[in-house]
MOPAC internal coordinates of N, CA, C and O (Angstrom, degrees):
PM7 1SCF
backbone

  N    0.0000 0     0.00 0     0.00 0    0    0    0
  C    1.4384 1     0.00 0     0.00 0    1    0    0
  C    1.5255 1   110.49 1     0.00 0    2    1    0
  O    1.2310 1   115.69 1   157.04 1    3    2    1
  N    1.3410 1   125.80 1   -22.96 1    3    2    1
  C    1.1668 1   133.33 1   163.94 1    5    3    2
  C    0.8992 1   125.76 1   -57.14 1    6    5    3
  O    1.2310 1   111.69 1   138.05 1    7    6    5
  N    1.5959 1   133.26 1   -41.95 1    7    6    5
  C    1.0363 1   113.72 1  -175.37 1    9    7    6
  C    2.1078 1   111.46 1   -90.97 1   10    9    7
  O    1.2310 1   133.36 1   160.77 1   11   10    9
  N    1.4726 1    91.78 1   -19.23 1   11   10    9
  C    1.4878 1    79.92 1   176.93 1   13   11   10
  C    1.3102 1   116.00 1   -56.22 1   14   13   11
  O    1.2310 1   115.31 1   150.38 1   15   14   13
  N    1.2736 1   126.51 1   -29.62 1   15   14   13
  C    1.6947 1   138.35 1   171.47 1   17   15   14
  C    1.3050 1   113.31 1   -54.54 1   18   17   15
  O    1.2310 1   113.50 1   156.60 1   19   18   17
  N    0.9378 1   129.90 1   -23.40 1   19   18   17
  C    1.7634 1   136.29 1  -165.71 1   21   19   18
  C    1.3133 1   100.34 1   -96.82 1   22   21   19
  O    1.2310 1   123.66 1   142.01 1   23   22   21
  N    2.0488 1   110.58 1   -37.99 1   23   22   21
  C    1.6216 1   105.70 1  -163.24 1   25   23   22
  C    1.6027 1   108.97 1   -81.74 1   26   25   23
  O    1.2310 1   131.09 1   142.77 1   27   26   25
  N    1.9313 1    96.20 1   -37.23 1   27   26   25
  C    1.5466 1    91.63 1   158.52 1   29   27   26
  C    1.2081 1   148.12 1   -22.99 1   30   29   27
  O    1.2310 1   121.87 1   114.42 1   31   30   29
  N    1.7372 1   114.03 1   -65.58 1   31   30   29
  C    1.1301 1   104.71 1  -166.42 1   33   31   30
  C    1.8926 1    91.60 1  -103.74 1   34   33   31
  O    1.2310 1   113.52 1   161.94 1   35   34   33
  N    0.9875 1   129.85 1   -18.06 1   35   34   33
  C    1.9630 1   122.40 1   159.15 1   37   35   34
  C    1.2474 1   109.26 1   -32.12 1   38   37   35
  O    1.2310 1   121.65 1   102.53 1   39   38   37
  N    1.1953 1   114.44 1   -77.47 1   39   38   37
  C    1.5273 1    99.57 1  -174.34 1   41   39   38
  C    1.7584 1   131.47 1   -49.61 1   42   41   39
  O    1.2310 1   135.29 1   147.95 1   43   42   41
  N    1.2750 1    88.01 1   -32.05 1   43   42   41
  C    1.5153 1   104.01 1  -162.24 1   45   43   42
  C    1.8010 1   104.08 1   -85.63 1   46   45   43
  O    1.2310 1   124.94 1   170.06 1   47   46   45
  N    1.5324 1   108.13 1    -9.94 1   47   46   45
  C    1.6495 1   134.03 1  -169.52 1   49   47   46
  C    1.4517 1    90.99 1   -99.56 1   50   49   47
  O    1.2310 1   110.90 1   148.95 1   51   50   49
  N    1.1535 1   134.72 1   -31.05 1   51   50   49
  C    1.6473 1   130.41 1   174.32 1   53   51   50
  C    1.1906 1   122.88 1   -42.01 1   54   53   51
  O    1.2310 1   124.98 1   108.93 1   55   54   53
  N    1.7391 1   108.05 1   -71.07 1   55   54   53
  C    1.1714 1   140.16 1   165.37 1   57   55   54
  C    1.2698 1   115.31 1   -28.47 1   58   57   55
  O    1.2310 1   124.34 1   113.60 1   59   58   57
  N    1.7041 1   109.28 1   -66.40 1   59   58   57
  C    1.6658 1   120.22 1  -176.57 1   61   59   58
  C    1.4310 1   111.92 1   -65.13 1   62   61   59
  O    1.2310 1   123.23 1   133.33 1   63   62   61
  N    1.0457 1   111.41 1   -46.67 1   63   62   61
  C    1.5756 1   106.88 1  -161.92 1   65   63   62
  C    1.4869 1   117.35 1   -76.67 1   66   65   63
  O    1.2310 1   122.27 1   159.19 1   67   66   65
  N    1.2124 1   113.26 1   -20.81 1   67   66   65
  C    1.6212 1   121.21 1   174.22 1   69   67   66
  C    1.4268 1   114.99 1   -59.59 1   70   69   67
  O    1.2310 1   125.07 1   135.55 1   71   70   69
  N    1.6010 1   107.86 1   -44.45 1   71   70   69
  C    1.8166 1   103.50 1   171.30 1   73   71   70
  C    1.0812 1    86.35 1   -93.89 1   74   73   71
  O    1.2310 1    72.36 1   -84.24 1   75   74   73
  N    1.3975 1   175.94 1    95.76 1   75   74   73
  C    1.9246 1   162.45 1    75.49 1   77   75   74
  C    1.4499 1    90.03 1   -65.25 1   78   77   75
  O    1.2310 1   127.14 1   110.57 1   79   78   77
  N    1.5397 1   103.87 1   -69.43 1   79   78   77
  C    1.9194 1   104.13 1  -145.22 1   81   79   78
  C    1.2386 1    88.70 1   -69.06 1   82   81   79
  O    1.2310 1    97.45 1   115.06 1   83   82   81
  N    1.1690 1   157.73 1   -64.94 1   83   82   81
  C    1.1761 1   161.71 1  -160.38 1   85   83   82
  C    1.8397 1   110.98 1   -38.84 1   86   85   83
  O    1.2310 1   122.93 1   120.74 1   87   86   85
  N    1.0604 1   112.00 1   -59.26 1   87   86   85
  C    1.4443 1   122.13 1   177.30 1   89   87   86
  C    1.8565 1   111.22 1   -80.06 1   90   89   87
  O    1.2310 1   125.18 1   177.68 1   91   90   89
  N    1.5121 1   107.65 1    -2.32 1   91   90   89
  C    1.3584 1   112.37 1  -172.18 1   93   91   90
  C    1.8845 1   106.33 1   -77.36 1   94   93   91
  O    1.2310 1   125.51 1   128.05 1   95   94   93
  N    1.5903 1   107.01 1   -51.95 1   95   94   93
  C    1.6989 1   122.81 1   157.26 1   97   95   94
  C    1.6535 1    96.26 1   -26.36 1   98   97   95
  O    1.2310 1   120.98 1    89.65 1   99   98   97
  N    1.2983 1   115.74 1   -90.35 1   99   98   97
  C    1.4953 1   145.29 1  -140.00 1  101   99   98
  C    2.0422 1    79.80 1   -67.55 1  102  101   99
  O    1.2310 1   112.00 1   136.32 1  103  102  101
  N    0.8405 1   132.69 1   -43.68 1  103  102  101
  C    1.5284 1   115.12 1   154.48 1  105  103  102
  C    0.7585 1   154.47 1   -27.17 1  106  105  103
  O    1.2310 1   132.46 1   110.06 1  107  106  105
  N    1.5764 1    93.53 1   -69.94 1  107  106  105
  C    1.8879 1   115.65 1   160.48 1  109  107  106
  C    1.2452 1   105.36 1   -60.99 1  110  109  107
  O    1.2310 1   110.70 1   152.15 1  111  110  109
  N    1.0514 1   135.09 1   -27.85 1  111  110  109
  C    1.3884 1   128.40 1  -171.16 1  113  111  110
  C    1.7261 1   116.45 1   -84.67 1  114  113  111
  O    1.2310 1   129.95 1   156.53 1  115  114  113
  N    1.1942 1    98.41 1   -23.47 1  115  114  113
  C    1.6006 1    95.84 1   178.17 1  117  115  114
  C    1.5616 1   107.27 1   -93.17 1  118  117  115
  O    1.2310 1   114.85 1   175.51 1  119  118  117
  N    1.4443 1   127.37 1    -4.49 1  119  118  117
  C    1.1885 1   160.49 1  -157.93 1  121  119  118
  C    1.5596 1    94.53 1   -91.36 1  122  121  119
  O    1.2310 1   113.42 1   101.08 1  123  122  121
  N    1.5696 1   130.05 1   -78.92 1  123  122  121
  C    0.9129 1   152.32 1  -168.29 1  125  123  122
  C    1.7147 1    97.05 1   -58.90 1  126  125  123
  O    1.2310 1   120.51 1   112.98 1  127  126  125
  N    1.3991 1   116.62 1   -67.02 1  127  126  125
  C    1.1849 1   144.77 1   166.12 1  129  127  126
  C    2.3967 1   100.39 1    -8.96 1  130  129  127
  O    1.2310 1   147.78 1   111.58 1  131  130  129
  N    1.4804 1    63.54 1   -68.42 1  131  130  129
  C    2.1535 1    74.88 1  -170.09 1  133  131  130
  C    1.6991 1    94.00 1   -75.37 1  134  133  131
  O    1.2310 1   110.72 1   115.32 1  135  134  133
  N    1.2597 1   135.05 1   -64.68 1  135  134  133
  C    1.1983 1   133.42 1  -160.29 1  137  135  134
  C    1.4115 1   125.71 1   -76.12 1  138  137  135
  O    1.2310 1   125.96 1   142.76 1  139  138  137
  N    1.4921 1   106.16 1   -37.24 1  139  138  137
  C    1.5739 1   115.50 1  -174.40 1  141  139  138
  C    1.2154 1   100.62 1  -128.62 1  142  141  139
  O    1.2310 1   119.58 1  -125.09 1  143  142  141
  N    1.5841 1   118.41 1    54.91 1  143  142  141
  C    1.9557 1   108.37 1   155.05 1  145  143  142
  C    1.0724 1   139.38 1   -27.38 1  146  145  143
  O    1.2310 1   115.39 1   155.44 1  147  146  145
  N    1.2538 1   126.35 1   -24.56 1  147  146  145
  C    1.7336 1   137.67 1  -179.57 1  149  147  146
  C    1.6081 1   122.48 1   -93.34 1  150  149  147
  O    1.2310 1   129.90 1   167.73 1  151  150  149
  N    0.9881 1    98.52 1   -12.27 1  151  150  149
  C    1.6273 1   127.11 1  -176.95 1  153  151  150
  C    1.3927 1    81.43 1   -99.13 1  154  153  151
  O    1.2310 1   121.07 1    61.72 1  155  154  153
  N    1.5136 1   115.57 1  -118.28 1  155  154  153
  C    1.4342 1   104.81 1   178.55 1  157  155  154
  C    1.5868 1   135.23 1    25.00 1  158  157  155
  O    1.2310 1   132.87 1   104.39 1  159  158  157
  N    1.4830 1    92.74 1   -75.61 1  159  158  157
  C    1.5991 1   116.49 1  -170.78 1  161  159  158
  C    1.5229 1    90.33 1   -71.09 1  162  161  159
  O    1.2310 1   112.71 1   101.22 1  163  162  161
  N    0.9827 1   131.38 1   -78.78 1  163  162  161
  C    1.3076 1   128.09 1  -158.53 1  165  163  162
  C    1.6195 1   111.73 1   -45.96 1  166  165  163
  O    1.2310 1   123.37 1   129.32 1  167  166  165
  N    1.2491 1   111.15 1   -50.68 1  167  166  165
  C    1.6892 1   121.07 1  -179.36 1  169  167  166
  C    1.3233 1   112.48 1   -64.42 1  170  169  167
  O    1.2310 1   117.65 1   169.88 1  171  170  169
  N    2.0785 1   122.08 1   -10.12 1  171  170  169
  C    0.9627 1   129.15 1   175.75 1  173  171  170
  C    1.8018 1   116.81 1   -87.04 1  174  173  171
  O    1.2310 1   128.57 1   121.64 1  175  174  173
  N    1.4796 1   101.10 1   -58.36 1  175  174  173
  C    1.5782 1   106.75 1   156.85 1  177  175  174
  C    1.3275 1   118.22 1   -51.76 1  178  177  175
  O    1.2310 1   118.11 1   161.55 1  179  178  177
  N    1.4453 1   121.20 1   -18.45 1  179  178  177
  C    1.6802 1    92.79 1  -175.41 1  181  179  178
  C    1.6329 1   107.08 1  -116.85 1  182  181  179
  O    1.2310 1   129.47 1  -142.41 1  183  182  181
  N    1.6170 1    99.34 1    37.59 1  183  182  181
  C    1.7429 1   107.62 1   174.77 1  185  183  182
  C    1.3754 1   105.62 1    81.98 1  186  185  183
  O    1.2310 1   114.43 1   130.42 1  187  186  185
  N    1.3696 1   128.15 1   -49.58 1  187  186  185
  C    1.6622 1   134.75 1  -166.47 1  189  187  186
  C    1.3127 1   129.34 1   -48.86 1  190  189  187
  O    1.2310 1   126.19 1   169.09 1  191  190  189
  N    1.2363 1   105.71 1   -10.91 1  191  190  189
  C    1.1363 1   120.65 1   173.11 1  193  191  190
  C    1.8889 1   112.30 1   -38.58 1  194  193  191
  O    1.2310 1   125.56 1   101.69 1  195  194  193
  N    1.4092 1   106.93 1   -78.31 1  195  194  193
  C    1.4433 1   103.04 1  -159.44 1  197  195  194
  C    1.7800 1   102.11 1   -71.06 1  198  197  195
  O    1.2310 1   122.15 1   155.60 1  199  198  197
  N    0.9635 1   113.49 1   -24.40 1  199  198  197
  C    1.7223 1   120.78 1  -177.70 1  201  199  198
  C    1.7375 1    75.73 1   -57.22 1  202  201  199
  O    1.2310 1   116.05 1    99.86 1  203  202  201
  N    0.9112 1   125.11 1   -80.14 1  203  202  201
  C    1.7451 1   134.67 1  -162.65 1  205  203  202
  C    1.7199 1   107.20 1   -32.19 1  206  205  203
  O    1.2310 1   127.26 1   150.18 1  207  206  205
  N    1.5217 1   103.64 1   -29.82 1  207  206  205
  C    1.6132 1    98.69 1  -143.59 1  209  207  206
  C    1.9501 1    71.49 1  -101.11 1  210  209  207
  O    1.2310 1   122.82 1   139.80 1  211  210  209
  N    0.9388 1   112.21 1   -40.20 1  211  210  209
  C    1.7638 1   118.13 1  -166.59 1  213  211  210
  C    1.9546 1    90.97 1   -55.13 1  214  213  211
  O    1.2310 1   127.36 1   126.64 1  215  214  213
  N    0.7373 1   103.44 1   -53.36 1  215  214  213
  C    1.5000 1   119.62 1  -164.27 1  217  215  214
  C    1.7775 1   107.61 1   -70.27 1  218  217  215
  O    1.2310 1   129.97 1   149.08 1  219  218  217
  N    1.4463 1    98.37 1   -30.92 1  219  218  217
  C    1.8584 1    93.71 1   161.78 1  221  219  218
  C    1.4804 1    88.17 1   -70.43 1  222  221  219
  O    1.2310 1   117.94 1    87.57 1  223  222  221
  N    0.9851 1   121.53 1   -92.43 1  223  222  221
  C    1.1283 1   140.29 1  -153.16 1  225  223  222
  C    1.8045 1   117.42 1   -16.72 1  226  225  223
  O    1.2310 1   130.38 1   141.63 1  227  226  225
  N    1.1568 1    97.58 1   -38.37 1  227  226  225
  C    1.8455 1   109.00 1   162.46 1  229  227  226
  C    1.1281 1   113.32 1   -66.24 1  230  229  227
  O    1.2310 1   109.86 1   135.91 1  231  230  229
  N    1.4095 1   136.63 1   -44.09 1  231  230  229
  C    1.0883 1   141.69 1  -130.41 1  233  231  230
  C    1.4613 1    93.90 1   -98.84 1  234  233  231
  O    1.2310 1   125.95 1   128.64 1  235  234  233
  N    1.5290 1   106.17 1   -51.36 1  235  234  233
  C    1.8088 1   120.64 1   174.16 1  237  235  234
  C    1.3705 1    93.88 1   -47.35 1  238  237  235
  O    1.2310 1   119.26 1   100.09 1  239  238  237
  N    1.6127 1   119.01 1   -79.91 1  239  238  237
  C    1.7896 1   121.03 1  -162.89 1  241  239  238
  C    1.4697 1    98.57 1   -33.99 1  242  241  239
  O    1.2310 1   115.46 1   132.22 1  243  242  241
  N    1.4878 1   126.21 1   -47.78 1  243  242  241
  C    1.6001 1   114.02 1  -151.09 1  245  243  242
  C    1.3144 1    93.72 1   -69.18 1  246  245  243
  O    1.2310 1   117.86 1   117.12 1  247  246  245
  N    1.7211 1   121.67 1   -62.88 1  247  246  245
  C    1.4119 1   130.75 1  -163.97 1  249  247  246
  C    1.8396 1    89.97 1   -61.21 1  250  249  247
  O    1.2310 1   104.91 1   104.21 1  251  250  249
  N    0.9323 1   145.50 1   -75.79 1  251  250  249
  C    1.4746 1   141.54 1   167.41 1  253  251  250
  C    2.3180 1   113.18 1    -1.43 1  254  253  251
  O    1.2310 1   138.44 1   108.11 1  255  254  253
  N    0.9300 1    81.87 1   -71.89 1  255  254  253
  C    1.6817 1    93.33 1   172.84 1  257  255  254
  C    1.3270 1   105.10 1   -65.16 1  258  257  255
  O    1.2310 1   115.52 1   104.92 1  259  258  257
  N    1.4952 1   126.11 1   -75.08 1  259  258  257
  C    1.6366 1   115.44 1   173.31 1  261  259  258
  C    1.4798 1   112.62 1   -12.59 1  262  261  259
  O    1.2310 1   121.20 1    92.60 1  263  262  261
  N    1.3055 1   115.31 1   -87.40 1  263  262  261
  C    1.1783 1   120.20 1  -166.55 1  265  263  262
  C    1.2520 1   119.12 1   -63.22 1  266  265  263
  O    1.2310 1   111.83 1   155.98 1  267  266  265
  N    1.6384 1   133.01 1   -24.02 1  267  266  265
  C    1.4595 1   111.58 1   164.60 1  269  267  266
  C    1.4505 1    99.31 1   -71.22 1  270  269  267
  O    1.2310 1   109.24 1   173.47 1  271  270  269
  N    1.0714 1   137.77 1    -6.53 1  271  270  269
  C    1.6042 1   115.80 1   171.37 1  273  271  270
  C    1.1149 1   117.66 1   -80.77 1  274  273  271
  O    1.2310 1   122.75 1   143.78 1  275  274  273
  N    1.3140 1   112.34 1   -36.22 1  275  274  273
  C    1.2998 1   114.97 1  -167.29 1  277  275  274
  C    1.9416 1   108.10 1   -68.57 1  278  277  275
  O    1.2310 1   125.72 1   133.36 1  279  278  277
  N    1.3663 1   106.61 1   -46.64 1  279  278  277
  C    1.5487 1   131.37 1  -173.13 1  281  279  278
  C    2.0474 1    95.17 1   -71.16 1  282  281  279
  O    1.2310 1   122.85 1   151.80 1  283  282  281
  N    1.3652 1   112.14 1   -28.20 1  283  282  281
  C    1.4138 1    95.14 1   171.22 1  285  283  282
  C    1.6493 1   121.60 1   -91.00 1  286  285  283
  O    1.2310 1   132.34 1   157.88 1  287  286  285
  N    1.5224 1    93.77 1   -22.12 1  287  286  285
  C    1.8340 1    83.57 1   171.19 1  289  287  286
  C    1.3754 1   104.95 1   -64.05 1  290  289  287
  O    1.2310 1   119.18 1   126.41 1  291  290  289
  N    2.0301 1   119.17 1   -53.59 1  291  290  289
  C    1.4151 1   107.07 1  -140.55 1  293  291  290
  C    1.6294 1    98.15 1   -62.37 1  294  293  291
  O    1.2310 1   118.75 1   164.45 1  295  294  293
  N    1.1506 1   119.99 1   -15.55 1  295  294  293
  C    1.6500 1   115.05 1  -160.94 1  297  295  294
  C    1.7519 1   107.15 1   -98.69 1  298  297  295
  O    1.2310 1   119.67 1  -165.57 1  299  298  297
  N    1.5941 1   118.24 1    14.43 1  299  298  297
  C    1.0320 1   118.54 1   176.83 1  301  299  298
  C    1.7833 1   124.52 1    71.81 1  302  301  299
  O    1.2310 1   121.80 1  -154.12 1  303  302  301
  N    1.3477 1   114.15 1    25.88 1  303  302  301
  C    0.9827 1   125.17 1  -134.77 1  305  303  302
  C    1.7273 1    86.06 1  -103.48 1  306  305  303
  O    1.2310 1   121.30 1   -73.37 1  307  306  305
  N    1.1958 1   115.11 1   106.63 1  307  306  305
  C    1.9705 1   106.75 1  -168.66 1  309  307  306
  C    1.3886 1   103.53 1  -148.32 1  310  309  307
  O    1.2310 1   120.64 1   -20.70 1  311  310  309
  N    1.5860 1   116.38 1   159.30 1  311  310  309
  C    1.4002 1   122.08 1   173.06 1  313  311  310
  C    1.1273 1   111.12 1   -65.99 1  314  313  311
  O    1.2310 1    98.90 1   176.04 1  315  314  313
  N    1.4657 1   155.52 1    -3.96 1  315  314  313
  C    1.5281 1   124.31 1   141.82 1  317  315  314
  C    1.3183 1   118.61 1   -67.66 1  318  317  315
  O    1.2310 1   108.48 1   172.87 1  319  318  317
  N    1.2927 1   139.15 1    -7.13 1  319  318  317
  C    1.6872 1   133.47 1   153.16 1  321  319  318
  C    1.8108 1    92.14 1   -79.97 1  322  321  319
  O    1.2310 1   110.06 1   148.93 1  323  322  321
  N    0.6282 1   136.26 1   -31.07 1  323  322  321
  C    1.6815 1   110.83 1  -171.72 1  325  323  322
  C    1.7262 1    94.30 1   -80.21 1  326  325  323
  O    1.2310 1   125.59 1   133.50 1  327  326  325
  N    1.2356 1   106.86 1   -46.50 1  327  326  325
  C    1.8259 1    95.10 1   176.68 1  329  327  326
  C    1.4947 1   127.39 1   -64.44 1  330  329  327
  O    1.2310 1   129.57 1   166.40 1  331  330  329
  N    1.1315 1    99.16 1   -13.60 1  331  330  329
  C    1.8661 1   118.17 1  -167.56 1  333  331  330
  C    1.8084 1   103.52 1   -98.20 1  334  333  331
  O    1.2310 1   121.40 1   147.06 1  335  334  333
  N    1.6978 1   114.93 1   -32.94 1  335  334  333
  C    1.4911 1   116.68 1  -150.37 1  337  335  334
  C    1.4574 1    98.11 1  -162.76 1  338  337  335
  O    1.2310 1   115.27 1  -130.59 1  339  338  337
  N    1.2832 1   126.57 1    49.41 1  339  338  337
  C    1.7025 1   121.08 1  -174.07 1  341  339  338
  C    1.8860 1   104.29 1   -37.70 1  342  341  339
  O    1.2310 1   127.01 1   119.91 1  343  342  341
  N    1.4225 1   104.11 1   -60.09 1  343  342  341
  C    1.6275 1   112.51 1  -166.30 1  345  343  342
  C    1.7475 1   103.16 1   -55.94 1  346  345  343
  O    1.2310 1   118.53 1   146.88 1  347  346  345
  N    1.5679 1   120.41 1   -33.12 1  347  346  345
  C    1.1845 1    98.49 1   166.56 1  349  347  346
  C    1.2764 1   139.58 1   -67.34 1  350  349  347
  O    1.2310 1   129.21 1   150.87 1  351  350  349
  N    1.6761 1    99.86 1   -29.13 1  351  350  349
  C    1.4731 1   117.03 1  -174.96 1  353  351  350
  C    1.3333 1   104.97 1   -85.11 1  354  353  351
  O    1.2310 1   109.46 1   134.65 1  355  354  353
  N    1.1691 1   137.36 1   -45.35 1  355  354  353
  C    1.5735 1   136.41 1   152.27 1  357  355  354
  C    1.8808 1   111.26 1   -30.87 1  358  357  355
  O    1.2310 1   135.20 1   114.41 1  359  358  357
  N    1.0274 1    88.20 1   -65.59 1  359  358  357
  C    2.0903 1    92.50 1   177.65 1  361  359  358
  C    2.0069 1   104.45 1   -48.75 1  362  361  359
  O    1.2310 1   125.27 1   119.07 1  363  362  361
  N    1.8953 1   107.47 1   -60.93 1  363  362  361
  C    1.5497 1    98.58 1  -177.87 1  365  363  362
  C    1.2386 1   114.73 1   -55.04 1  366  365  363
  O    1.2310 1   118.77 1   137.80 1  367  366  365
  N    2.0298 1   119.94 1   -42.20 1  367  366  365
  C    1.4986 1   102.40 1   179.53 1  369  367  366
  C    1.3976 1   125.01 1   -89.75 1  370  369  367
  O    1.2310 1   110.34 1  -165.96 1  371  370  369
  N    1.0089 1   135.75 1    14.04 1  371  370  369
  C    1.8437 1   151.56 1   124.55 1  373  371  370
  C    1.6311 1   115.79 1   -18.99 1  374  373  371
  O    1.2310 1   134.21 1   121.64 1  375  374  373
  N    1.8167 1    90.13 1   -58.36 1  375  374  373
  C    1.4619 1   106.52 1  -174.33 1  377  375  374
  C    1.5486 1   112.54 1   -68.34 1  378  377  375
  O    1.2310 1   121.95 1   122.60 1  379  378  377
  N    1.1763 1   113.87 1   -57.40 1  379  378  377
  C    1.6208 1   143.31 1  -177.34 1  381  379  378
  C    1.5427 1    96.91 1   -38.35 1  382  381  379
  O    1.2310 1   120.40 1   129.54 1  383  382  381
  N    1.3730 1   116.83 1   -50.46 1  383  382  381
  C    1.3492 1   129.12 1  -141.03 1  385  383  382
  C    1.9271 1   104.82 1  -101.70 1  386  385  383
  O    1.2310 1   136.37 1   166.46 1  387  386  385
  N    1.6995 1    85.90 1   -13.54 1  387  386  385
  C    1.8201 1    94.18 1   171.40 1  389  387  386
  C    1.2911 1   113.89 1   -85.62 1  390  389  387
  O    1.2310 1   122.58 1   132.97 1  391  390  389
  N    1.5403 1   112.66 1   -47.03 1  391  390  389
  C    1.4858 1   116.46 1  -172.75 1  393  391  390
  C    1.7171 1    90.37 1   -68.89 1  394  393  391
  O    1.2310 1   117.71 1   106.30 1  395  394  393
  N    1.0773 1   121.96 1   -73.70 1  395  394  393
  C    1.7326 1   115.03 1   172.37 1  397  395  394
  C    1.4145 1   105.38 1     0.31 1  398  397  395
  O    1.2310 1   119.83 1   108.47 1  399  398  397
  N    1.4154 1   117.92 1   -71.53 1  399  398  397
  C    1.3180 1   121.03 1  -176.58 1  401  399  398
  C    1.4488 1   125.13 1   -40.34 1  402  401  399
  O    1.2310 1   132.04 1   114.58 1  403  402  401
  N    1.3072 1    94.35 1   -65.42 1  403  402  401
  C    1.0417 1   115.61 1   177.61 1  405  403  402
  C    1.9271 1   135.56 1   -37.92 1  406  405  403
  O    1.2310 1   138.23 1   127.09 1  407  406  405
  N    1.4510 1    82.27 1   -52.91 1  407  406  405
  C    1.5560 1   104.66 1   163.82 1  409  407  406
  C    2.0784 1   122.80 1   -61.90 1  410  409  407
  O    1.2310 1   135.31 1   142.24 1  411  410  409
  N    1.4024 1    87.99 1   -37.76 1  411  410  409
  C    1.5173 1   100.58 1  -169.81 1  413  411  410
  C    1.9629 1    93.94 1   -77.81 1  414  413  411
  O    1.2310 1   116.09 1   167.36 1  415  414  413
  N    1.1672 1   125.04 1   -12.64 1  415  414  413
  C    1.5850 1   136.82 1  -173.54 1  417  415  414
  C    1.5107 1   108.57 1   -90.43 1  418  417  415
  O    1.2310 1   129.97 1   134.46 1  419  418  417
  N    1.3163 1    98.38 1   -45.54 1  419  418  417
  C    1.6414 1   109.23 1   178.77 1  421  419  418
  C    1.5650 1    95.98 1   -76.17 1  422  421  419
  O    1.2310 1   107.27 1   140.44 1  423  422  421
  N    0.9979 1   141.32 1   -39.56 1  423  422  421
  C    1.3722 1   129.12 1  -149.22 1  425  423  422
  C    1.8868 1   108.27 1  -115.14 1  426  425  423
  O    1.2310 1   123.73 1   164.40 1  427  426  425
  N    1.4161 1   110.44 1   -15.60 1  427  426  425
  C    1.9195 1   110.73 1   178.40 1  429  427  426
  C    1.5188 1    89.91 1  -139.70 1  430  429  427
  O    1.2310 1    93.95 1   175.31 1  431  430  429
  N    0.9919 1   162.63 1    -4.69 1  431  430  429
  C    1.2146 1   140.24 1  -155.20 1  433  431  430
  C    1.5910 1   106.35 1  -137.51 1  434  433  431
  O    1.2310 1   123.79 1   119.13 1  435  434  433
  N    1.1958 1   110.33 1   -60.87 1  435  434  433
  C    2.0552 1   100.96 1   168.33 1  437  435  434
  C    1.2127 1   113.97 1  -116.91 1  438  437  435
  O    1.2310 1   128.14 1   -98.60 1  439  438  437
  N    2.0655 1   101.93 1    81.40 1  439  438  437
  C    1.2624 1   116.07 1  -179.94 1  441  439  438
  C    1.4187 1    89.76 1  -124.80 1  442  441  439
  O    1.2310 1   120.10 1   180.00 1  443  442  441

């Protein structure tokens, strides 16, 4: 039963996370941009910038994926509900995949 849980939301975690992490950088950066000008500026003059923004940007995808895995096992969240109930399992991993967000925003992105 484990692994059907993993293949569930993997495949379906491909899709999402390629446009998430990607726009997660370009976040922080407009983030930093309005709130922390000196940071910004400085990480801008001294080249570091995109190394900086590349390097959120991993860090979000990993913590991003972790936690929808983690948030889809504890909630039972598996391919016999996606074969049995797509719209439910679509609606729980919707949900899964907001607080995910959410968490990965509070914690790498508007810090």
């Amino acid at each position: 039963m484990r692994k059907s849980r993993l293949s569930a939301t993997k495949s379906h975690l491909t899709r999402i996370t390629s446009s998430t992490a990607r726009s997660m950088g370009q976040r922080h950066a407009r983030y930093l941009k309005q709130h922390h000008k000196i940071i910004y500026i400085n990480l801008l003059t001294s080249g570091k910038l995109n190394n900086y923004l590349v390097d959120i940007d991993n860090q979000a995808e990993n913590l991003f994926l972790q936690l929808v895995k983690q948030l889809a096992e504890s909630e039972d969240i598996t391919e016999e509900l996606k074969a049995k109930n797509q719209l439910e399992w679509v609606a729980q991993m919707n949900n899964v995949y907001n607080r995910a967000r959410e968490i990965v925003n509070s914690k790498l992105i508007f810090i």
